[in-house]
C-alpha positions in Angstrom: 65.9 -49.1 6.3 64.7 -45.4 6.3 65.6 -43.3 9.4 63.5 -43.1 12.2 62.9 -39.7 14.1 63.2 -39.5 17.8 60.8 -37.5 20.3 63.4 -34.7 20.4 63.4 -34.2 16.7 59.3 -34.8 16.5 58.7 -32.2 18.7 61.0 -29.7 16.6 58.8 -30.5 13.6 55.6 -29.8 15.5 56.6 -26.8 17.0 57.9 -25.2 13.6 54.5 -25.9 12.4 52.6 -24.5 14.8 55.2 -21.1 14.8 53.7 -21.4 10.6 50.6 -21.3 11.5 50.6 -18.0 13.8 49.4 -15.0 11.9 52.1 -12.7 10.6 51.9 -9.4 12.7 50.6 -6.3 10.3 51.7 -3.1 10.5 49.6 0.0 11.8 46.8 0.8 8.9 47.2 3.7 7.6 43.9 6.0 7.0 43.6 9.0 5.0 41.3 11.7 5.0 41.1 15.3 5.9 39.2 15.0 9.0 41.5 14.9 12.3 42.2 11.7 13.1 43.1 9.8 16.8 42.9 7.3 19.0 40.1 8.6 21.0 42.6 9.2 24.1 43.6 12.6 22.6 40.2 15.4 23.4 39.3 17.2 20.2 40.3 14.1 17.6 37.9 12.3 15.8 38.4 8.3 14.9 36.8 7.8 11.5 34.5 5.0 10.8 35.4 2.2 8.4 32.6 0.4 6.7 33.1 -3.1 4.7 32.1 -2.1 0.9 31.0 -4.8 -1.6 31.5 -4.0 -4.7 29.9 -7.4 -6.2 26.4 -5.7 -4.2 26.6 -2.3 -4.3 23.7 -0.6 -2.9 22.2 2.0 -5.5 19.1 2.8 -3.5 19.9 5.3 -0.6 17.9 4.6 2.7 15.9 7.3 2.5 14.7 5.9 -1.1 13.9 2.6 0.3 11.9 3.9 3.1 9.6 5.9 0.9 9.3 2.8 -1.4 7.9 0.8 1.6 5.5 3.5 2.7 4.8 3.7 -1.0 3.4 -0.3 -1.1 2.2 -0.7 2.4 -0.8 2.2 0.9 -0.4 -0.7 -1.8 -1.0 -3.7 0.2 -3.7 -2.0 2.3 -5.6 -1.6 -1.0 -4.9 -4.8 -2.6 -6.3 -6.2 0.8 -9.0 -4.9 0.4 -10.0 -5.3 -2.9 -9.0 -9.1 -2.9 -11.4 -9.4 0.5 -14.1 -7.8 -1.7 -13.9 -10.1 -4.4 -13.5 -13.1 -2.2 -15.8 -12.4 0.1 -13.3 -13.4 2.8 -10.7 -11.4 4.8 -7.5 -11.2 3.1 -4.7 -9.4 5.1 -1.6 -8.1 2.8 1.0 -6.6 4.4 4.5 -5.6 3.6 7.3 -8.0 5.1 10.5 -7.1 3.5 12.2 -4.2 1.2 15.8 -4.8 0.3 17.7 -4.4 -2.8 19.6 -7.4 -4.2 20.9 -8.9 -7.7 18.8 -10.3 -10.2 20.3 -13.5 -9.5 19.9 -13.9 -5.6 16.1 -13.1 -6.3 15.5 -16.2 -9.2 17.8 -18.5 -7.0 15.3 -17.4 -4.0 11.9 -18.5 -5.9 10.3 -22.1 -6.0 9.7 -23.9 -9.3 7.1 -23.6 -10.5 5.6 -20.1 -9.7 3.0 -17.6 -10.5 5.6 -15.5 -12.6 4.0 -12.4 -13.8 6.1 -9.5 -16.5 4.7 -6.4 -15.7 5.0 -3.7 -17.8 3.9 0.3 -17.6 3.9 2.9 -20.4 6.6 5.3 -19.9 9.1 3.4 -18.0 11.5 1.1 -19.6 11.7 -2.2 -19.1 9.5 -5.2 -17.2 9.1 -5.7 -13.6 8.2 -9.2 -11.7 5.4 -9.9 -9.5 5.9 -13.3 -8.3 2.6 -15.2 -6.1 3.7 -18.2 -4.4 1.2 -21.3 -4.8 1.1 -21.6 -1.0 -2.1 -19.0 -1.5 -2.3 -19.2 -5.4 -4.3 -23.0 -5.0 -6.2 -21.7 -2.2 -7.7 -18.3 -3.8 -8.3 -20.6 -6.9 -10.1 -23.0 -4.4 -12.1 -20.3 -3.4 -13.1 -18.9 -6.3 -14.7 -22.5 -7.4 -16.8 -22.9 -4.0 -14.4 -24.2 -1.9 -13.5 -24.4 1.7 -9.6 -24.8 1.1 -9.7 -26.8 4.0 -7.8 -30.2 3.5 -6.8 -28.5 0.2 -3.7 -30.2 -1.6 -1.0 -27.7 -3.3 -0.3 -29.6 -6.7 3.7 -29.3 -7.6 2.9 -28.7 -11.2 2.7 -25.8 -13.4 -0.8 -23.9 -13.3 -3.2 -24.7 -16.3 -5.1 -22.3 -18.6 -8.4 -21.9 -16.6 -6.2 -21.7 -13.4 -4.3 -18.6 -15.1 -7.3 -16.9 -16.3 -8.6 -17.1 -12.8 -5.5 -15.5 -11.2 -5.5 -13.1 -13.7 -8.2 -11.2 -12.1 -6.3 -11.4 -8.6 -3.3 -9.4 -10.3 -5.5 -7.3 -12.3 -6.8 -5.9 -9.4 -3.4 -6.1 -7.4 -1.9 -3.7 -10.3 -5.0 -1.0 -10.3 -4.1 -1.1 -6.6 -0.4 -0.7 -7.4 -1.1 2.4 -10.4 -3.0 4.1 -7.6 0.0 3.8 -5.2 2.2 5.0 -7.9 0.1 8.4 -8.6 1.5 10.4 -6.0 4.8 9.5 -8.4 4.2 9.6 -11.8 0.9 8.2 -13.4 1.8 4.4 -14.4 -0.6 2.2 -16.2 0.5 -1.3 -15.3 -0.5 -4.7 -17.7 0.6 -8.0 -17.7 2.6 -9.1 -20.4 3.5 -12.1 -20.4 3.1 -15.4 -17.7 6.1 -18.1 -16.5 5.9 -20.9 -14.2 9.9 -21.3 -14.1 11.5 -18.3 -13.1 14.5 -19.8 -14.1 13.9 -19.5 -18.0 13.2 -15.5 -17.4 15.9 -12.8 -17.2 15.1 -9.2 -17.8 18.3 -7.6 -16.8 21.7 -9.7 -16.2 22.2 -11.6 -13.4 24.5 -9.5 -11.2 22.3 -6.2 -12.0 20.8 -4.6 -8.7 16.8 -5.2 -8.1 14.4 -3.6 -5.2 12.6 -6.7 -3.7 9.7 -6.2 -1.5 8.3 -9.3 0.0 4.5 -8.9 0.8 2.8 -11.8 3.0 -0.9 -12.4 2.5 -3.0 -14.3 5.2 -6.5 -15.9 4.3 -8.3 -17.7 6.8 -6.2 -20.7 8.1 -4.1 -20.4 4.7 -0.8 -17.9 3.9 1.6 -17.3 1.3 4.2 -14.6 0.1 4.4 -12.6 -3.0 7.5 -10.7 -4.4 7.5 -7.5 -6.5 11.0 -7.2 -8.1 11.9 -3.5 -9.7 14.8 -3.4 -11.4 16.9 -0.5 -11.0 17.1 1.0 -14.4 13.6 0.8 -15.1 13.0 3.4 -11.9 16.4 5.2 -12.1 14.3 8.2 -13.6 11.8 8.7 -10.9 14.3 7.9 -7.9 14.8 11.5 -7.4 11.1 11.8 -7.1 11.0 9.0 -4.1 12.6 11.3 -1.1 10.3 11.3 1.7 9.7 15.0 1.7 8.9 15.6 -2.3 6.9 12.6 -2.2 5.4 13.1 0.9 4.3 16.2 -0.6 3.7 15.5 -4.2 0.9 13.1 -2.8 -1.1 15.2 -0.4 -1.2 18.0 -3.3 -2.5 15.8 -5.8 -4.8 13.5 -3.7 -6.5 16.5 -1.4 -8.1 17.8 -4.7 -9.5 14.5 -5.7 -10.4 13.7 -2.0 -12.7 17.0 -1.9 -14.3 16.7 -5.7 -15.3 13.0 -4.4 -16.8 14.1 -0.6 -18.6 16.8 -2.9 -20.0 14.2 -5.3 -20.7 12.0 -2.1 -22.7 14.9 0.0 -24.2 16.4 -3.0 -26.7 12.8 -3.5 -27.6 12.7 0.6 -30.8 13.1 0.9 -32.2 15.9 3.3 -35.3 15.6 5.4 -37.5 19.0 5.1 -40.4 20.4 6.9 -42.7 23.6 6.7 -43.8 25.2 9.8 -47.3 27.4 9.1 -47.6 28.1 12.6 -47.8 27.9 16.1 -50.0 27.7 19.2 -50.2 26.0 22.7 -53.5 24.4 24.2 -54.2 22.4 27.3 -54.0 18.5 27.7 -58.3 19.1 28.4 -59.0 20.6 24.6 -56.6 17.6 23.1 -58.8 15.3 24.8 -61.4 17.2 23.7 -60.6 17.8 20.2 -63.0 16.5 17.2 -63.1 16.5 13.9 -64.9 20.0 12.8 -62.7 21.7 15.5 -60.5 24.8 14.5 -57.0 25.6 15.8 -55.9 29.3 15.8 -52.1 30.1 16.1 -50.4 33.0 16.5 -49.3 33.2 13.1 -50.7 36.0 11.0 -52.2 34.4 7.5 -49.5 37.4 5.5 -46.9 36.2 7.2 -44.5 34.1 5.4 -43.9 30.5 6.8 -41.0 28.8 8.1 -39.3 25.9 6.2 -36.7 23.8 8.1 -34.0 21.2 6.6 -33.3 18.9 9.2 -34.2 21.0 12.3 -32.8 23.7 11.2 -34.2 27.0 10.3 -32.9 28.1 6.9 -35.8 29.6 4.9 -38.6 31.7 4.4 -41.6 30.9 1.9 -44.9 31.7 0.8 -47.5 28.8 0.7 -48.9 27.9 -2.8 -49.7 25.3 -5.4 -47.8 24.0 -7.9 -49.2 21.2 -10.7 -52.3 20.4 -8.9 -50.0 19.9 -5.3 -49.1 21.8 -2.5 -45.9 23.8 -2.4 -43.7 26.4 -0.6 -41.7 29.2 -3.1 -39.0 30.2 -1.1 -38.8 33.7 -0.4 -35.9 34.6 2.1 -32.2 32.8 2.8 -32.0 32.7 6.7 -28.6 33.6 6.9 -26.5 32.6 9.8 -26.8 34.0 13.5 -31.3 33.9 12.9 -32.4 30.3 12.6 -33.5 29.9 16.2 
């Protein structure tokens, strides 16, 4: 017959195990660095700052970086927004939602099956990106490019078919002129499509635990939403990362754009069309001789017939001229700029 343990000795056990349990105490970490360091209790000493590192995630992108990628594609989603309302005729609102970097592998395990997977690739840079469109707006722009309302509108679980894909097609040809004229302030980047996936799962352009920028977009039409994802890889834009601090690229894109902004407002104002008038000369009469005035009737003005007329451009003064025909019709030859400080 086995022994049998009184209270006494039951409690014993328990209270050994519990003592097991406790955490062991730890010694005073030590830090070392070259700044002073204290408790805070001490005036003049400085407690450093200890940060958790993971070095399964590191983060390659400084913050800076990452901002001026999402200024960078929110110019890009106000564009695409508005060429996708364009060519819908519908409002299409695409915005920016998130900007993080992550592995290769959190971002496929993220994705539904099946997708609008899209390879992206650009002369001069090396390697693909991803441009992912969720078929929660996918089916609906499709929907609306056919006529439809997209109102009671089923999304089909199943991979897109060929006529669908051409159809999308022009959605991210558009989507990448809008995202090669984002990138010009950086370097000049011709982006293509080359190649299409429905499982994201069968595509891997860099191993899984290599570090990707993410940025989540979120597009709204009508009563229907959806998400797309633009994944950069990190070694395709290592070579233009020093090129994305705020300041140089800040700057690199007002230097470059102001130039093309005034050759196209000179293109624009050179075709406006200008109303112009010739004055030959002027009088005043009483309200009695308009009432009285007839065919036949002559009107003198204080003009003399040598002088040289006035020719106004939108009620303003800004030539002289000499009356004249030309080809059978009456003209003016202008004699005399106006020049500013003598119109009136």
């Amino acid at each position: 017959m086995p022994d049998v343990l009184d209270q006494l000795e039951v409690d014993a056990l328990l209270a050994s195990a519990s003592a097991s349990d406790a955490p062991a105490p730890r010694g005073s970490v030590k830090v070392f660095t070259r700044k002073a360091t204290g408790t805070g209790l001490v005036p003049g000493a400085v407690t450093p700052e200890i940060r958790g590192y993971d070095f399964k995630r590191p983060e390659r992108v400084s913050k800076d970086q990452m901002r001026a990628l999402q200024t960078l594609h929110e110019a890009f989603a106000r564009n695409f927004g508005a060429s996708l309302s364009g060519f819908l005729r519908t409002i299409v609102e695409v915005k920016v939602a998130t900007c993080e970097q992550m592995t290769y592998s959190e971002f496929i395990s993220g994705l539904p099956n099946p997708t609008s997977f899209n390879l992206i690739k650009a002369e001069g840079l090396e390697g693909q990106i991803c441009l992912e469109i969720s078929p929660l707006i996918i089916y609906p722009i499709i929907d609306r490019l056919l006529g439809g309302t997209s109102q009671d509108l089923f999304i089909p679980q199943r991979p897109m078919t060929m006529i669908e894909t051409r159809l999308i097609g022009n959605v991210t040809g558009r989507g990448l002129l809008a995202l090669s004229e984002a990138w010009a302030g950086v370097r000049k980047l011709q982006f293509s499509v080359a190649s299409t996936e429905s499982n994201p799962q069968l595509v891997q352009i860099v191993p899984p635990n290599e570090v990707v920028i993410v940025i989540g977009f979120e597009l709204k039409m009508s009563n229907r939403a959806g998400t797309m994802n633009l994944c950069i890889p990190y070694n395709v834009i290592e070579p233009m990362m020093e090129s994305l601090s705020s300041q140089s690229w800040f700057s690199a894109a007002k230097n470059q754009r102001s130039g093309e902004i005034e050759r196209e407002i000179g293109r624009s104002l050179t075709r406006a069309g200008l109303g112009v008038r010739v004055v030959l000369g002027e009088t005043t009469i009483t309200l009695k001789d308009l009432l009285e005035m007839k065919p036949g009737d002559v009107l003198t003005t204080e003009t003399e017939s040598a002088k040289p007329v006035s020719v106004w451009v939108e009620g303003e003064r800004k030539f002289e001229g000499a009356i004249g025909q030309y080809k059978g019709q009456r003209a003016v030859r202008v004699t005399r700029v106006i020049p500013p400080g003598e119109e009136a």
